[in-house]
C-alpha positions in Angstrom: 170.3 118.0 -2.2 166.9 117.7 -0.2 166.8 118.6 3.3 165.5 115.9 5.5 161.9 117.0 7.0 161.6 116.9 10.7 158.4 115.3 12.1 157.6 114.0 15.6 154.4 112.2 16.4 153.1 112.0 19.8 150.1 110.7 21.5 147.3 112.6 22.5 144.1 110.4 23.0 142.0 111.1 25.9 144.6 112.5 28.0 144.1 116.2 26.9 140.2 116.1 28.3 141.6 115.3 31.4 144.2 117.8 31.1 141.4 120.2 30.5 139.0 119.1 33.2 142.0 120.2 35.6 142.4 123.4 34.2 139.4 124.3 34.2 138.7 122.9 38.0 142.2 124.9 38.6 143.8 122.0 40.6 147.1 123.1 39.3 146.9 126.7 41.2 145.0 125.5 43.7 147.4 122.8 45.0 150.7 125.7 44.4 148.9 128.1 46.6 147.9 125.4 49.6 151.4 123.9 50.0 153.8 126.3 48.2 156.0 126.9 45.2 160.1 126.8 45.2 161.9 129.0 43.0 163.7 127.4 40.2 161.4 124.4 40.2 161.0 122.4 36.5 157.6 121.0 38.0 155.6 122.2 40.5 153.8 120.6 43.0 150.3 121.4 41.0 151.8 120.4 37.7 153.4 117.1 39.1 149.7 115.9 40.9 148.2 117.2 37.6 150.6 114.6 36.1 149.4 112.0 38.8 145.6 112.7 37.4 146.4 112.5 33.9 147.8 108.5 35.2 145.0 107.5 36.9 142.5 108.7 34.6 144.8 107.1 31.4 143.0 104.2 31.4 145.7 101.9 32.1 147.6 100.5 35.5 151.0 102.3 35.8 152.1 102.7 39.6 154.7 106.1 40.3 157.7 104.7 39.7 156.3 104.0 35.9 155.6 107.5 35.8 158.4 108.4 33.1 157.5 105.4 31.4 153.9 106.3 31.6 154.0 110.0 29.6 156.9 108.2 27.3 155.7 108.7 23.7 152.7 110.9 24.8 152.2 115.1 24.0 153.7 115.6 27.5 155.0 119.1 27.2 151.7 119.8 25.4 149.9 118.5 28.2 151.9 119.5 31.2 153.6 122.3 30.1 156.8 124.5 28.1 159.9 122.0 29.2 158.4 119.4 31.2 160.4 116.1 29.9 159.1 112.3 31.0 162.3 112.2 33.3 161.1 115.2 35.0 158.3 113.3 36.7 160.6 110.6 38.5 159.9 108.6 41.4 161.7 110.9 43.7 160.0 114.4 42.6 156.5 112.8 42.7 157.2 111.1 46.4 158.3 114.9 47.5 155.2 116.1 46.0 153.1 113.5 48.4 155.1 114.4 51.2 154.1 117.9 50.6 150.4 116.8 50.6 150.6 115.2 53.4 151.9 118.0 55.8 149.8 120.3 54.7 146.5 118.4 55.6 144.6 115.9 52.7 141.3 116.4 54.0 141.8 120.2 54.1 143.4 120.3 50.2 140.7 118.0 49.3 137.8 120.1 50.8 139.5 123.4 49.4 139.4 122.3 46.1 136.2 120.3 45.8 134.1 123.3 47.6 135.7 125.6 44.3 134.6 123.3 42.1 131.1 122.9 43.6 130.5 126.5 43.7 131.6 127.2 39.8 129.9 124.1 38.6 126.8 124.3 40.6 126.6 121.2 41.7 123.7 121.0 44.1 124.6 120.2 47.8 120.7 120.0 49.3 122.0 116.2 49.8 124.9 114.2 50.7 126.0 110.6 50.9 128.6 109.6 53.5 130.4 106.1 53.5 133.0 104.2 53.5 135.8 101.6 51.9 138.8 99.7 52.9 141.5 99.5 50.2 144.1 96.7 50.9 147.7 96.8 50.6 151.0 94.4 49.6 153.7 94.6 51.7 154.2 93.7 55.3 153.8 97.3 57.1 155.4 95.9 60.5 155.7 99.5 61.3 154.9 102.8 60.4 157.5 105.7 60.1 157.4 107.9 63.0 157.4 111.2 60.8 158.0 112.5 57.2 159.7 115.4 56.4 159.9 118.4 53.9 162.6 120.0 52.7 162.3 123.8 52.6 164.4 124.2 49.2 163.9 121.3 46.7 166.0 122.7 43.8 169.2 121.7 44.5 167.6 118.0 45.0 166.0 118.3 41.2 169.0 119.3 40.3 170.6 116.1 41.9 173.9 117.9 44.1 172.2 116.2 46.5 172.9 119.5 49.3 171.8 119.0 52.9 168.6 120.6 54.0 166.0 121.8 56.7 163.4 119.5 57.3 159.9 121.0 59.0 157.9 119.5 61.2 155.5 116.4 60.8 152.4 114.8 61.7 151.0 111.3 62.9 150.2 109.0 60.1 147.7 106.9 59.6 148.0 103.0 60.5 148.6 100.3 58.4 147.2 97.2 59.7 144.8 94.3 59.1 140.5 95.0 60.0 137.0 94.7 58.3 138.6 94.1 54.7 135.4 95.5 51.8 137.5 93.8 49.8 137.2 90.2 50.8 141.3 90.6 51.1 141.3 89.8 55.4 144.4 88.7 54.7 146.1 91.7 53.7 146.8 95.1 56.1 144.5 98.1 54.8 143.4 101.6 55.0 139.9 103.4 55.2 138.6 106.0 53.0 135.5 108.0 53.8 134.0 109.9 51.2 131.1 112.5 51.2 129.3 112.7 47.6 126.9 114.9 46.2 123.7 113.3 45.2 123.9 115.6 41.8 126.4 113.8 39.5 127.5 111.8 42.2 130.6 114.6 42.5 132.5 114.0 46.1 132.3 116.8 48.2 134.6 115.6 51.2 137.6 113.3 51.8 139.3 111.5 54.9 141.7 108.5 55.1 141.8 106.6 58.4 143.4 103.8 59.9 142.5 100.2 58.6 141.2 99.2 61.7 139.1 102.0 62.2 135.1 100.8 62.5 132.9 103.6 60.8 130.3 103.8 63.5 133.0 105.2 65.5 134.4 108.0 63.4 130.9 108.5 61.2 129.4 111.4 63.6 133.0 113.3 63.8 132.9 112.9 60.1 129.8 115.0 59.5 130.9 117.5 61.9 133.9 117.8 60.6 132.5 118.0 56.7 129.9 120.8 58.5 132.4 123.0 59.7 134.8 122.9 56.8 131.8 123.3 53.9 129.4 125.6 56.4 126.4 123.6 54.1 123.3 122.9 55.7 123.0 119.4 53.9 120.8 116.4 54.3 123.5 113.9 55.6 122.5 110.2 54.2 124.4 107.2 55.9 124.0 103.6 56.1 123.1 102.5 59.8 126.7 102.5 60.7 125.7 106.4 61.8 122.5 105.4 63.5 123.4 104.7 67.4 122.1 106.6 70.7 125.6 108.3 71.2 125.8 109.4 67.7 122.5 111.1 67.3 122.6 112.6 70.8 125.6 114.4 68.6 124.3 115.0 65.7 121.6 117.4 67.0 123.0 120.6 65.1 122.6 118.1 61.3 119.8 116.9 59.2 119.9 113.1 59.0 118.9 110.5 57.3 120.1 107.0 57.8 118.9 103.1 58.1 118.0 101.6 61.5 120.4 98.8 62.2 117.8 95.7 62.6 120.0 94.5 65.1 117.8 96.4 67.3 115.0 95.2 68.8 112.7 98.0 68.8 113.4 97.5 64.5 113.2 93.7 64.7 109.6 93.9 66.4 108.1 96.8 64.0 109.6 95.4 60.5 107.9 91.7 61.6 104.7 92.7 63.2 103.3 95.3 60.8 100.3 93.5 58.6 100.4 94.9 55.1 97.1 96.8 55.3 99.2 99.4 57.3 101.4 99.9 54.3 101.2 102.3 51.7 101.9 102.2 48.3 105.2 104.5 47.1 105.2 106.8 44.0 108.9 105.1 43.6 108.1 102.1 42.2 108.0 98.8 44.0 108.0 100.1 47.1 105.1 100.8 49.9 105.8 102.7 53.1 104.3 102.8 57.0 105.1 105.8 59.0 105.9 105.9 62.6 107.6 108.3 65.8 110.5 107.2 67.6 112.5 108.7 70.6 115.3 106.4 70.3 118.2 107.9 72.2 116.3 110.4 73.7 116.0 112.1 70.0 112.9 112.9 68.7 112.5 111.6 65.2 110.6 110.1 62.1 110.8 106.2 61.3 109.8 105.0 57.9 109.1 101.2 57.8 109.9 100.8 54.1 108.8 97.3 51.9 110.7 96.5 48.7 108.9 93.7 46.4 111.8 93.2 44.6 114.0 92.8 47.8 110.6 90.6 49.0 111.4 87.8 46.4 115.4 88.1 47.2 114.8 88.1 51.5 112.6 85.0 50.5 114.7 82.8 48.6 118.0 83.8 51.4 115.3 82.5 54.1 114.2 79.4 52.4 118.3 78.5 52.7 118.5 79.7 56.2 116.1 77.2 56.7 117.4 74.4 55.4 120.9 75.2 57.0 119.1 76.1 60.5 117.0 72.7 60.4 120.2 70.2 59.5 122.3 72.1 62.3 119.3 71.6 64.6 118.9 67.6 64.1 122.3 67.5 64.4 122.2 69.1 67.9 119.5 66.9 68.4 120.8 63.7 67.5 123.9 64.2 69.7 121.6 65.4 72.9 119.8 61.8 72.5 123.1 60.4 72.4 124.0 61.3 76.4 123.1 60.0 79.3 121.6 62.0 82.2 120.9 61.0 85.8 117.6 61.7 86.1 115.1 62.5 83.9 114.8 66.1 85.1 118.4 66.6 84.0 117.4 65.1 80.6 114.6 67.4 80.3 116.1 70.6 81.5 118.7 69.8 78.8 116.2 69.7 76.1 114.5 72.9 77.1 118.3 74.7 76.9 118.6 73.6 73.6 114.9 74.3 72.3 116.1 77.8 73.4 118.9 77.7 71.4 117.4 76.8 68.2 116.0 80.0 66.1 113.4 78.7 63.4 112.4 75.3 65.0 111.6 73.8 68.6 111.9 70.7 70.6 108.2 69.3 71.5 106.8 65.9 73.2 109.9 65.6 75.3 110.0 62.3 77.4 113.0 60.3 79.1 113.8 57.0 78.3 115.3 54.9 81.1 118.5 52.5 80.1 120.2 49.8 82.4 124.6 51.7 82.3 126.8 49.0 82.8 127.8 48.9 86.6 131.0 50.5 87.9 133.3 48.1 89.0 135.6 50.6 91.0 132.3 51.0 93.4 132.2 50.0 97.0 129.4 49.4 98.2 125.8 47.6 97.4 123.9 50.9 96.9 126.3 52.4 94.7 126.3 49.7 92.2 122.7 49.9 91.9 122.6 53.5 91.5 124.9 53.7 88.9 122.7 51.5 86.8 120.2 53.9 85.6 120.0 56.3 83.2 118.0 58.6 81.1 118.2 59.7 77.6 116.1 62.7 76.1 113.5 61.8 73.2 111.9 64.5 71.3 110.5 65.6 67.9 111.9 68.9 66.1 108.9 71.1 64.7 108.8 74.3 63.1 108.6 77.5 65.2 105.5 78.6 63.1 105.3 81.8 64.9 109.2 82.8 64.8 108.9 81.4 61.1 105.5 83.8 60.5 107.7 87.0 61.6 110.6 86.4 59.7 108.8 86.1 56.5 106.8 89.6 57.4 109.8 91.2 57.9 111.6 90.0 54.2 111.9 93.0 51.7 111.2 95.5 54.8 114.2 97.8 56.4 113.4 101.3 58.5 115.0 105.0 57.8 115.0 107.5 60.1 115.2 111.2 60.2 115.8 114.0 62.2 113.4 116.2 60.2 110.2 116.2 62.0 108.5 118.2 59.0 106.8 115.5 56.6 106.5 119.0 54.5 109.8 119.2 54.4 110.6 115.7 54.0 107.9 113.6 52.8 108.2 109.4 52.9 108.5 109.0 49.6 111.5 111.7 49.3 113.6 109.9 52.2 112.7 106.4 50.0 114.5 108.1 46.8 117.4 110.0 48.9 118.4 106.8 50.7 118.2 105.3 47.1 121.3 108.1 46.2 123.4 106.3 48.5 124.4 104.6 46.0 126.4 108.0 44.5 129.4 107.2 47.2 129.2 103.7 46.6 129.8 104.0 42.7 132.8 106.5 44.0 134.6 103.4 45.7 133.8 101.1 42.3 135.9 103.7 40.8 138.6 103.6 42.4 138.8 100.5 42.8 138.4 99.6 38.7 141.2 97.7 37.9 142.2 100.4 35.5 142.7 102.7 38.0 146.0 102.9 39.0 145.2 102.8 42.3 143.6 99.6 42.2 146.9 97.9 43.6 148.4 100.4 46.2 152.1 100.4 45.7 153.6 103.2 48.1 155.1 101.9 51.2 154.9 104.5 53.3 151.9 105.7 55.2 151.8 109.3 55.0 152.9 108.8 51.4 149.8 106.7 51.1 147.7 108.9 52.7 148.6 111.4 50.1 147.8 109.4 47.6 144.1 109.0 48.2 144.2 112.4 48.3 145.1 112.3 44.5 142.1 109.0 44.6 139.8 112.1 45.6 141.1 114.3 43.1 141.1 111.8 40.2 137.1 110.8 41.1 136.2 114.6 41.5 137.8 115.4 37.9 136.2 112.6 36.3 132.5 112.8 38.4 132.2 116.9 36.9 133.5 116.2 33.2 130.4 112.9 33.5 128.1 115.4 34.8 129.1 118.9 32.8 128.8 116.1 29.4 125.6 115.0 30.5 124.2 117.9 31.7 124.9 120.0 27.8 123.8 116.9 26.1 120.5 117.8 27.8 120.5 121.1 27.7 120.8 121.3 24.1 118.5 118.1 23.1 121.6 116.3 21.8 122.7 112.5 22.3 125.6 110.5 21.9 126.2 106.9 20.4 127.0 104.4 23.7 128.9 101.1 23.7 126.1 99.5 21.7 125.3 102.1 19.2 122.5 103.4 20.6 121.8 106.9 21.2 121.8 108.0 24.8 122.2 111.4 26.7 124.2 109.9 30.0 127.2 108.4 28.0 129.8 107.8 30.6 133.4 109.7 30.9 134.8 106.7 30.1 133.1 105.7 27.2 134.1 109.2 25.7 138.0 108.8 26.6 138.0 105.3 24.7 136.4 107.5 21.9 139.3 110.0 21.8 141.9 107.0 21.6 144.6 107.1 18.3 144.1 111.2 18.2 148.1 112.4 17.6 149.9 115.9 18.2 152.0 115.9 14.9 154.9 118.3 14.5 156.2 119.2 11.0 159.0 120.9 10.8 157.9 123.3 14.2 154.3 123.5 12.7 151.7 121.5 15.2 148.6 120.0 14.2 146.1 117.2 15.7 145.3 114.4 14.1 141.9 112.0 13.4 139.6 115.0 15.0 136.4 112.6 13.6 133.1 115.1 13.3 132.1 113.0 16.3 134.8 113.5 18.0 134.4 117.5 17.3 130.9 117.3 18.3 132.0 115.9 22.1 134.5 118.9 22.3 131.8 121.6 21.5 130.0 120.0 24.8 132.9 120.6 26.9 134.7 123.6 28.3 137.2 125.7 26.5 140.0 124.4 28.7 139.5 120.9 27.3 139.2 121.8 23.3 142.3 123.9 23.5 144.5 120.9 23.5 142.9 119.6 20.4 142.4 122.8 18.6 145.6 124.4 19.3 143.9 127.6 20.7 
C-alpha cells in the first residue's frame, strides 16, 4: 500500500522582495524597540506593521479587516515568520498595533527609521523637497474620540480571556473634517500629510499628518524646523510658494531655502511682466532662460531668479487666449446691463461707467456719452416741478476696447514664474542649479501619486478612528520609503554594473520601476514536499533581478 505524499503549495510572487526590503531596512526591530515588545506575543508589533507593508505593497486593494484574507493561500510563515497563521493578523491585533504607533509619536518612528535607512543606503540629503496632500475619507467623522488607549499586557487579549487591563495615557488626535480637498473630493472630510523627500531616488526623509483643514503656509516653516532638529541635516529645503511669506522667512533664518514667489504679489506681478527678453539668459537646462535679481522682501536678504519656460510659454498662451474670451463675454454682459439703467444725471451715468471700466481686467470702457430719455411721469407727484423733474433721464453709452497695455503685460509674463533663495553665494548656488532643484520637486509629488494609486491599499482610507488613522499614514510612510530604496538600490546596481532590464515594452532600460519588477515575480510558489521546501518558476531573468538586490531579499527565494 502507497503512502499518500504530502505537498502544499503556497504563493510567493513579489511579496518576498518586499519582505526582504524590510529586513534589510530593519523596520521589524526598529518598530519593537520604539514602542515595545510583550512577552508571550504570537506577533509583534514590528512583525504585524511588517505584515501591513507586505499589503500595501501586494499590488492589490485589501483594507485591515481583509488582512487574514489577504495572506490566505500566500508563504505567510515563510514571510512573516516560525508560527505566524493568517488568523494571527486579525482586525483586532493590527488596530492594537496602530494604537501603539500612535502614542508613541508617528513623526518620531517615522524619522527614526527613515534617518537609519538614509545613513546605510547613502542616500544623499544635500536637498530636500517639502509638500503636501489631502487624502479624503468615507464616513461621517461628527466627532473625534477624545483619547486612545494602550493596554500594558496584550497577551491575555491574543489569547481572547478577554482580562481587564491598565490603560496609559494618550494624546490629541488629529481632526477629521472637510478643507482644501487635492483630491477634487470637497465633499468628503480629510486629513493632511506632509512629506519631506530626498531629491536622490525620491526616498522620503520626514513624515507629519495634520488636520484636514490645516492650510500649508501655516504649518510649512514649523515643518522645516521641526525636520532640522530631528535629522540635524544642513539641507537645501525646496517648497512650493506655500513657504514663501514675510513671517515665514523672518523664521527660517537658521535654513537654506529655496521656494517659488507666490505671483500674487505685486512686487512678482510687476518683475515677471515688465522684463523685455533681451534681459534673459539662456539656461543649460533646456527650454529655459533666466534673469537674476536682489530682493529684501520681508526684511530678508535674498536672490530672485525670474525664470522663462518655452514650453510653459505656449501652455500660459493658449490658458490666456480663453481667459480672454471668458473676460470679454462677462464684460459686454456688464455692459449691456449698465446701458440698461437709468441715472439722474449724466454725471451719475458717467461715474457709473468709470466704476465699472475699473472693474474690468483685460478690456476698458471708452467714448462714454449720456443719452437723455423722456421716464414716464409719476403720477403719485404733487406738484408741477416734480412732474417735470421726474421726466428725464440718462443712460450710459460706450464702446468696450482692449486694455492693450494690461493685455501687453500679461502676455510677457506667460511661461515666466520667480524662485528665491536664501543663499546669497551664486558660487554656491548658481541660477541654473536652483532651475534644476526646483525641477526635483517633483520627487514628493510622485510620493503622493503613490499613495494615492489605486492599488495601494490606502487609496480608500477605511479606519474610523483618528489616531488609528494617523497611524496608518505612518505605515503610508513606511510603505513609500520601502518601495522608494528597493527603486533606487535596483537602479543604482543596474548602473553600476553596466546591466539593463527589459521594461513594459520590451525595451531595455536601466530605471525599470519597483513595480514593474514585482509584476515580474508574479506565479513564483513556495512548494513543500513531504517537509522538503523549494521555490518554484525562478526564470534566469528572474535570477538575474535577485543578484541586484540585497541578501535579505534573495533568501526568500533561495532558501538561504
Amino acid at each position: 500500500m502507497h503512502q499518500a505524499t504530502e505537498i502544499t503549495v503556497s504563493n510567493l510572487d513579489h511579496l518576498g522582495l518586499i519582505a526582504g526590503l524590510v529586513d534589510e531596512i530593519g523596520i521589524v526591530q526598529k518598530i519593537n524597540e520604539l514602542i515595545g515588545e510583550q512577552p508571550g506575543e504570537i506577533v509583534s508589533p514590528g512583525q504585524a506593521v511588517k505584515a501591513m507593508i507586505i499589503n500595501g505593497l501586494g499590488l492589490v486593494s485589501a483594507p485591515l479587516y481583509l488582512f487574514p484574507k489577504f495572506f490566505e493561500g500566500k508563504a505567510i510563515e515563510h514571510l512573516m515568520g516560525e508560527g505566524i497563521q493568517a488568523s494571527h493578523l486579525n482586525e483586532y491585533r493590527l488596530g492594537r498595533v496602530l494604537d501603539k504607533l500612535y502614542l508613541a509619536g508617528s513623526s518620531q518612528i517615522f524619522t527614526t527609521i527613515a534617518l537609519a535607512a538614509a545613513q546605510k543606503f547613502e542616500i544623499d540629503t544635500e536637498t530636500s523637497h517639502l509638500d503636501s496632500s489631502s487624502f479624503h475619507l468615507h464616513g461621517k467623522y461628527e466627532s473625534e474620540l477624545a483619547s486612545v488607549s494602550v493596554i500594558e499586557s496584550e497577551t491575555a487579549l491574543d489569547r481572547g480571556d478577554g482580562e481587564s487591563t491598565k490603560p496609559l495615557s494618550s494624546t490629541v488626535p488629529i481632526k477629521i473634517t472637510y478643507g482644501y480637498s487635492r483630491d477634487h473630493r470637497p465633499d468628503l472630510k480629510q486629513f493632511i500629510l506632509d512629506l519631506i523627500c530626498s531629491s536622490d531616488g525620491d526616498v522620503p526623509l520626514f513624515l507629519r499628518v495634520g488636520s484636514g483643514n490645516e492650510s500649508d503656509r501655516a504649518v510649512f516653516t514649523s515643518i522645516c524646523q521641526e525636520f532640522k532638529q530631528q535629522l540635524n541635516l544642513d539641507s537645501l529645503m525646496v517648497a512650493d510658494s506655500a513657504l514663501y511669506s514675510a513671517p515665514n522667512l523672518s523664521m527660517l533664518t537658521n535654513l537654506r531655502w529655496l521656494t517659488r514667489v507666490p505671483l500674487s504679489l505685486k512686487q512678482s506681478q510687476q518683475l515677471v511682466s515688465q522684463l523685455n527678453e533681451a534681459e534673459f539668459t539662456s539656461s543649460s537646462v533646456s527650454g529655459y532662460s533666466w534673469s537674476k535679481h536682489k530682493s529684501n522682501y520681508g526684511e530678508i536678504e535674498q536672490r530672485w531668479l525670474v525664470v522663462e519656460s518655452r514650453l510653459r510659454r505656449e501652455s500660459d498662451r493658449q490658458k490666456l487666449e480663453k481667459k480672454l474670451k471668458k473676460a470679454k463675454a462677462e464684460a459686454e454682459n456688464k455692459l449691456q446691463e449698465l446701458s440698461k439703467i437709468e441715472f439722474a444725471c449724466a454725471a451719475d451715468a458717467a461715474a457709473a461707467a468709470h466704476r465699472l471700466s475699473k472693474q474690468l481686467k483685460f478690456y476698458k470702457i471708452t467714448q462714454v456719452s449720456s443719452k437723455e430719455i423722456t421716464a414716464q411721469t409719476d403720477t403719485n407727484a404733487t406738484n408741477a416741478r416734480e412732474k417735470s423733474s421726474s421726466k428725464l433721464r440718462f443712460k450710459v453709452q460706450a464702446k468696450l476696447e482692449p486694455d492693450t497695455g494690461a493685455l501687453a503685460q500679461e502676455t510677457q509674463a506667460c511661461g515666466r514664474f520667480i524662485l528665491a533663495t536664501n543663499v546669497l553665494d551664486a558660487k554656491q548656488l548658481e541660477p541654473d542649479d536652483m532651475i534644476v532643484k526646483y525641477k526635483e520637486q517633483q520627487s514628493a509629488e510622485r510620493g503622493f501619486g503613490f499613495l494615492k494609486d489605486p492599488l495601494f491599499f490606502t487609496d480608500s482610507v477605511f479606519l474610523k478612528s483618528p489616531e488609528r488613522i494617523e497611524a496608518l499614514a505612518l505605515v503610508m510612510g513606511l510603505c513609500l520609503l520601502v518601495y522608494t530604496l528597493g527603486q533606487r538600490l535596483l537602479r543604482h546596481n543596474l548602473q553600476r554594473t553596466n546591466s539593463k532590464l527589459k521594461n513594459q515594452l520590451g525595451k531595455q532600460t536601466n530605471r525599470p520601476t519597483l513595480r514593474w519588477i514585482c509584476q515580474i515575480f508574479q506565479s513564483i510558489h513556495l512548494v513543500s514536499l513531504q517537509g522538503i521546501q523549494q521555490i518554484s518558476n525562478l526564470t534566469a531573468e528572474r535570477m538575474a533581478i535577485l543578484n541586484l538586490l540585497p541578501l535579505s531579499c534573495r533568501s526568500y527565494y533561495l532558501l538561504l
